[in-house]
N, C-alpha and C positions, 0 to 999 in steps of 0.2 A: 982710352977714351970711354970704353962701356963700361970702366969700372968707375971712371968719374960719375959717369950718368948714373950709372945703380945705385952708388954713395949719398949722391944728391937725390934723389927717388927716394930714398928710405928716410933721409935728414927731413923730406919735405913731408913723407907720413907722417916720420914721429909729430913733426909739430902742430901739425894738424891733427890729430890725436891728444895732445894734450891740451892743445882750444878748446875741442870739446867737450873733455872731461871740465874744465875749467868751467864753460858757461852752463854745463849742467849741473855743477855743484853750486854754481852762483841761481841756478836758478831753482834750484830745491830747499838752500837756504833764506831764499830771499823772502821779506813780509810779503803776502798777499796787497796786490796794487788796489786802492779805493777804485779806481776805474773799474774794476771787477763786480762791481754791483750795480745791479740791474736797474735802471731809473725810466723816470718819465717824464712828461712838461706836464705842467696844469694849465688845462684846455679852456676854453670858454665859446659854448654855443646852444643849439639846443638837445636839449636831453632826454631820453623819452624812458622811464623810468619802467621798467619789466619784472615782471617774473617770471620764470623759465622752470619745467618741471616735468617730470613723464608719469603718466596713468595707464589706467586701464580700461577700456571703453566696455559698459556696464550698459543694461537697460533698466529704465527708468520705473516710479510705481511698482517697485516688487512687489509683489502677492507673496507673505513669509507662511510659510507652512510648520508647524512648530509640532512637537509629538502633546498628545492629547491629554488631559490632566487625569492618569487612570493610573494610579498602583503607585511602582517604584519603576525599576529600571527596564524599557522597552525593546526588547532584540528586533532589529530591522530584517526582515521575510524578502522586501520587494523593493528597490531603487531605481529610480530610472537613472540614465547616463548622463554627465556634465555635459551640458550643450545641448539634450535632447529636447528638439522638437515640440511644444505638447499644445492639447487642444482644449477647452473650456471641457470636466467632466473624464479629462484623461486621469488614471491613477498613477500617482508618484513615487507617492509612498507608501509601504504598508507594513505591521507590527503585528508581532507576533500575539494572537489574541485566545490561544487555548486556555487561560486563566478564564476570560472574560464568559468563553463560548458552557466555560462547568459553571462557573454562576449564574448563566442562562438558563440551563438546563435545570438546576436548581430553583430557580424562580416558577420558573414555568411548573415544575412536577408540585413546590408549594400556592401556586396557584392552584392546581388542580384539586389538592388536597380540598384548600380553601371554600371551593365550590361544593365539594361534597359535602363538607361540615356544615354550610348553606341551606343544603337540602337536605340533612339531615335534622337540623335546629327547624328546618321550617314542619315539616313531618312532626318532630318532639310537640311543636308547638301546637300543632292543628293536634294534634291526638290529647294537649290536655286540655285543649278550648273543649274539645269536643265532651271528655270525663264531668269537667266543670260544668258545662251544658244540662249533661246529662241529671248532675247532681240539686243544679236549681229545678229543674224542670218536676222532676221526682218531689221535689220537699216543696215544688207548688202545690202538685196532686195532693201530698199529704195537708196542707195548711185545707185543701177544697174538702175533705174527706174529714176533719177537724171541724168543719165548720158545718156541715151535713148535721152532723152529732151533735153537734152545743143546739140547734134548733128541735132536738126533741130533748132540752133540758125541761120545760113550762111540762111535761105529762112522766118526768124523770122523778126520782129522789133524790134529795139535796146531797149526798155523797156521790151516785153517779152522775150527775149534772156539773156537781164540783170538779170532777175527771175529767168531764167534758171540755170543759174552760180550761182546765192547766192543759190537757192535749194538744189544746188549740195555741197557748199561747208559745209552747213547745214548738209547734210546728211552724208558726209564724218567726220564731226566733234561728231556727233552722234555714227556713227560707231566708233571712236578711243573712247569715250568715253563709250561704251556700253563691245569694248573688256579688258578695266581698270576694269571696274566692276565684269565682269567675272571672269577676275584673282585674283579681292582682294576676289571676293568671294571665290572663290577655295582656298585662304592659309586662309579664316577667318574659313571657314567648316571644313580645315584639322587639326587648331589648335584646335578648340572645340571638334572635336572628341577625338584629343590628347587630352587633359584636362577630358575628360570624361573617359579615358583606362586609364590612369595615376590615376584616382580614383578606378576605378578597381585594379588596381593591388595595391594600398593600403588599400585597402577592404579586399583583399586576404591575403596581406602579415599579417594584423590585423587579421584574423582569420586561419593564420598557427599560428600564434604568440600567440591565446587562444589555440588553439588545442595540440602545447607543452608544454603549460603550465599546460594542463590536464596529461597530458604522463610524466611530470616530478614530478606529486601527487603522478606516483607509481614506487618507489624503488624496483629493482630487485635485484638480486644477480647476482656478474656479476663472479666470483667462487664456487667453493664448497668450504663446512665449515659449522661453527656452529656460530648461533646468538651469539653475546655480545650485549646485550643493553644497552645504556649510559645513568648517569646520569640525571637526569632535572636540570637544574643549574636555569629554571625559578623559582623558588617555593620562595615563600618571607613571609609566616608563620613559619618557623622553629626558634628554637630557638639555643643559640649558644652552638656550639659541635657538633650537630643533623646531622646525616649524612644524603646527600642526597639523594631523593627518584629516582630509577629508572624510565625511561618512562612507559606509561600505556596507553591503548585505553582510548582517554577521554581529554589527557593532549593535551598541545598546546607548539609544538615548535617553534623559531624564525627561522626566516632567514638564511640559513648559521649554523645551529647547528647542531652537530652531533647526531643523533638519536641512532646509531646501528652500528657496526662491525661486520663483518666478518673474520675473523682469518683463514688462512692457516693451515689447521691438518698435510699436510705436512711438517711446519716448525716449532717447539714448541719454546718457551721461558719461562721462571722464571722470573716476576716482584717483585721486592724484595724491600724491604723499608730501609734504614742502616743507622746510625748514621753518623753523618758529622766526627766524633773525625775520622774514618775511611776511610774518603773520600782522602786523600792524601796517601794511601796503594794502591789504585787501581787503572787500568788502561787497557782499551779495548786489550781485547786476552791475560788476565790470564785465566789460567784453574780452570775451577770448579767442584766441586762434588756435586751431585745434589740425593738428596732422596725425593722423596714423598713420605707421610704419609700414603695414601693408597694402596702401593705394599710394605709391609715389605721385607726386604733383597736384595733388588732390589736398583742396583748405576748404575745413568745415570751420563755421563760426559759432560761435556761444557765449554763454555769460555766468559768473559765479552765482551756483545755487547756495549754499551753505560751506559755512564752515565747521569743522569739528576741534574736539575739545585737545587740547595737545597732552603728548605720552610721549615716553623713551626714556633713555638711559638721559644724565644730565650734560653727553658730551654729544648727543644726539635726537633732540628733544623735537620733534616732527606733530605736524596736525593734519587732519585727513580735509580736504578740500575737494566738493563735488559740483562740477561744471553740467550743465545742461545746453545739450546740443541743440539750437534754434534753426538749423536747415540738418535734413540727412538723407543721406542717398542709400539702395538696397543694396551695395558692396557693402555695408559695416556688418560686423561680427561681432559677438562680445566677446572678450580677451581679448582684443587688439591692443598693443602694444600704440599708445599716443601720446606728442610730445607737445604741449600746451603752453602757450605765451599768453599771457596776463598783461595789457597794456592798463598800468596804475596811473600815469600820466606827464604830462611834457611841460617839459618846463625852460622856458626861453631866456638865450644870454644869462645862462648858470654856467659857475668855474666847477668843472668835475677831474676827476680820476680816476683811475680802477683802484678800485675795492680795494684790492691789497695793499697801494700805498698810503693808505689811512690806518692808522695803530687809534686804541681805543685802552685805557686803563683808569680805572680808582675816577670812571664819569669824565675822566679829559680824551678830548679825540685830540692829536697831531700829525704832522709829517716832520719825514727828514728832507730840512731844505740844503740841497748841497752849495757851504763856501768854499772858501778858498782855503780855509783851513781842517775843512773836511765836513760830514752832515751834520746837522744842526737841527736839536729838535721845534719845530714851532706849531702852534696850537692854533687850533681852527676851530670852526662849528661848524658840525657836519647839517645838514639841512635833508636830506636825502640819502639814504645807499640802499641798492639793492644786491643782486649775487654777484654781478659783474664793476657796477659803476658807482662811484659816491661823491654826491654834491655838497661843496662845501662852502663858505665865506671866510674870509679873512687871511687871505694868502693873492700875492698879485700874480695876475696870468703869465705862463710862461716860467714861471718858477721849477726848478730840474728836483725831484723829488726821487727818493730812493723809494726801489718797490719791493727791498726787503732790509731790514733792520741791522744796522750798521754793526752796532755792538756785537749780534749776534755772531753776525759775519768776520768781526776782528778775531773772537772769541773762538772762533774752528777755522780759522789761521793760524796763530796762537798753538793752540794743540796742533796742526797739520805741520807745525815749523818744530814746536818740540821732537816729536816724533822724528823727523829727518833726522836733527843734530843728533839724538838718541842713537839714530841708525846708522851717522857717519864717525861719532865717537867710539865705537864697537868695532 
């Protein structure tokens, strides 16, 4: 009797062992069921068309602090820290200005020069007003001393009486030419002194011209706020993707580059990053609803300030969109982490779908309407899509739509079916 039972025990394994090898060879051979993909109905109601997105909570009306337009390349002395604190008149920034401080030094000592050349051109000048002076004055005397003498020509003899007259006219001619000399002395003294002041005040003007250029080393804050530091766009070791490094004491800015911002805490904004498929949804002063991550339960409201110009790779082409916060409370921080909803607008007893079950190629939008002989492309006008949802016309409500592409789907069945027969012929 336990040998019947054991006999029957094993007969009733085996066979049940071989069932299952059975319905798992039938099941690894078998096509992928259309049941297998993923569908949905096409709905009909209201629809409230969004954009969804995360930024960064910024403040508003930066104050951009840029390096000063002096030289070539700036080495950074003094930074303050991302985040810090600062006050109308606080220092931020500050560059390295030992160039600037020997071209002062230089101005200043040709200045000095310049002053003494000054006073030396004006001394030259007075010492030959004075020669000159002396020179008319003398050959007046003589023209008086000339003319003494020709008045006892009438009791003279006609040869010294004739001496008397050319003496005279000597001396007369001496005197016009003695007060020519005078006067070209006097505008030759007054132009050299000019030309001596005229270097002077270019002396001077070259050493206001180092001395603001010392005063423009250092970056004040000309608000309250909180540092933002920019950027280094110089750095030429990175490799691609690598985001850029912040400034740092050490590093060298150019010309004209923006070092640091200062941001308004009385005016907040959301810098947000969005996909281009959504950039023709929006438009400056819709409203938004604004969460940051670190006040749970907390909704600030605001409205699209600007949009920017879009960039990226072309499988990734993003535009920078900046919201302005219309109410804000003293828990915000800048770099808060905030996820922003865009309401574009609602639209009543529309037939929609998700997003995914809408295909788009060569300008035709369709779905796969599932028959009875399997999905079936049919073509629609889209009216609306956003990230999530897409409103369409020309398909009747309730229609079973696949939410991923049929073909595709046959197509890695196909190979997932080769591959078994491959594995069970071996």
């Amino acid at each position: 009797m336990k040998k019947r039972l054991l006999i029957s025990a094993l007969v009733i394994a085996l066979v049940a062992a071989l069932a299952w090898g059975g319905m798992r060879v039938i099941q690894l051979t078998a096509p992928e069921d259309r049941n297998e993909i993923p569908t949905t109905r096409v709905r009909k109601g209201k629809v409230t068309i969004t954009v969804s997105a995360r930024g960064e909570l910024q403040g508003g009306n930066s104050e951009v602090l840029t390096a000063p337009m002096v030289g070539a390349d700036l080495p950074i002395t003094s930074l303050r820290e991302p985040g810090e604190l600062v006050k109308p008149g606080d220092v931020v920034v500050e560059f390295d200005s030992t160039a600037q401080e020997f071209n002062l030094r230089e101005a200043e000592a040709d200045l000095a020069e310049a002053e003494q050349q000054v006073i030396k051109a004006e001394a030259d000048a007075q010492a030959s007003l004075e020669e000159a002076r002396y020179q008319t004055v003398s050959t007046a005397a003589d023209v008086k001393l000339a003319e003494l003498e020709v008045r006892k020509n009438p009791i003279l003899a006609a040869i010294p009486a004739r001496q008397n007259e050319i003496s005279l006219d000597a001396a007369k001619n001496r005197l016009v030419q003695a007060e020519k000399d005078f006067n070209n002395k006097k505008t030759t003294a007054g132009a050299g002194v000019a030309i001596q002041r005229a270097a002077v005040e270019k002396s001077r003007i070259l050493a206001q011209q180092a001395q603001r250029q010392i005063d423009s080393m250092v970056l004040k804050a000309k608000t309250a706020g909180y540092v933002n530091v920019q950027q280094n766009s110089n750095q030429n070791n990175l490799y691609y993707g690598q985001q850029l490094p912040d400034y740092h004491v050490g590093d060298a800015a150019r010309p004209g580059q923006a070092v640091a911002q200062i941001p308004d805490m009385s005016n907040w904004e959301v810098s947000a990053s969005i996909p281009e498929l959504d950039r023709g949804h929006l438009d400056p002063g819709q409203k938004v609803t604004i969460r940051a991550a670190a006040i749970p339960g907390r909704e600030f409201h605001g409205h699209v300030k600007s949009l920017g110009g879009t960039s990226g790779q072309a499988w990734d082409r993003r535009f920078e969109c900046r919201i302005a916060l219309d109410d804000i409370g003293p828990e915000l921080r800048p770099g808060m982490t905030s996820n922003i909803l865009i309401t574009v607008e609602s639209l009543n007893d529309a037939l929609w779908l998700p997003s995914q079950a809408l295909f788009e190629t060569d300008g035709r939008a369709f779905v796969y309407v599932r028959k009875p002989q399997g999905f079936v492309p049919h073509d629609v006008e889209l009216v609306r899509r956003s990230e999530s949802q897409a409103v369409i016309t020309g398909i009747a409500e309730g229609e079973q739509v696949a939410l991923s592409n049929p073909d595709q789907n046959k197509s890695k069945a196909g190979q997932s079916q080769g591959g078994v027969m491959k594995a069970l012929t071996k």
